[in-house]
N, C-alpha and C positions, 0 to 999 in steps of 0.2 A: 352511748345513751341516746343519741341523735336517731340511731338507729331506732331502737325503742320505740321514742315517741313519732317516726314517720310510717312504722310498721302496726301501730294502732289508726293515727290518721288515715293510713291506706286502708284498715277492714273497717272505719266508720264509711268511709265515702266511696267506696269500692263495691266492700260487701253485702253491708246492711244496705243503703242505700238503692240497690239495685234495684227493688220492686218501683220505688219510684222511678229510677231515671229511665225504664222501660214503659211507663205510665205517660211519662214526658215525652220519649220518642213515639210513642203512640198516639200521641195526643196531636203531634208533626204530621201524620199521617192519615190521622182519620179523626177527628174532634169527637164525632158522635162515637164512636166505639168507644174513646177516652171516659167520656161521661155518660157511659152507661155502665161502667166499670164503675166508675166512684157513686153512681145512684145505689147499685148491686150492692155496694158494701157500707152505705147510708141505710138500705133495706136491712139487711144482717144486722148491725145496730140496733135498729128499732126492734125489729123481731126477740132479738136478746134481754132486751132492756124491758118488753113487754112481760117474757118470760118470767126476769128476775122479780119484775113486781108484782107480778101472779103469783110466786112462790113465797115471795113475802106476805102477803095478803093471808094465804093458807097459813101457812104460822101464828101468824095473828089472830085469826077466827079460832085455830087452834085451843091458843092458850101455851105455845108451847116458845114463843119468844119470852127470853129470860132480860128483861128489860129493868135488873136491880144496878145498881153501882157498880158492882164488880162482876158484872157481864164477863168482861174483859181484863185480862190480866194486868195491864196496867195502865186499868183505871182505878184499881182497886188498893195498889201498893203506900205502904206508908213512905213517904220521906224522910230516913234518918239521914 
């Protein structure tokens, strides 16, 4: 079982983790390359989020957001 849980520990801080701790070794080496990396994906952020409320916006003008109680499946369910 020991196993188990050191072979998850190892693909969170191993695998997933990588793009950061290459982020960090880059950041050892060149600061400004570092943070022109994290502005680049502060920029895609914005860019997307500008996107989504544009498309939200058009729905709305629309008429076509369904904005009654049971929108959503469960918002709408009864509690027995």
């Amino acid at each position: 079982m020991k196993e188990f849980f050191e072979g998850i520990g190892y693909f969170f801080e191993e695998i997933l983790m990588m793009p950061f701790s290459a982020l960090a070794e880059l950041e050892r080496e060149n600061w400004w390359l570092a943070n022109t990396v994290s502005w680049l994906c502060i920029l895609i952020l914005i860019v997307a989020l500008g996107y989504w409320i544009k498309q939200l916006r058009i729905f709305e003008a629309n008429g076509e957001e369904d904005k009654s109680q049971t929108a959503h499946s469960f918002l709408g369910k009864n509690q027995q």
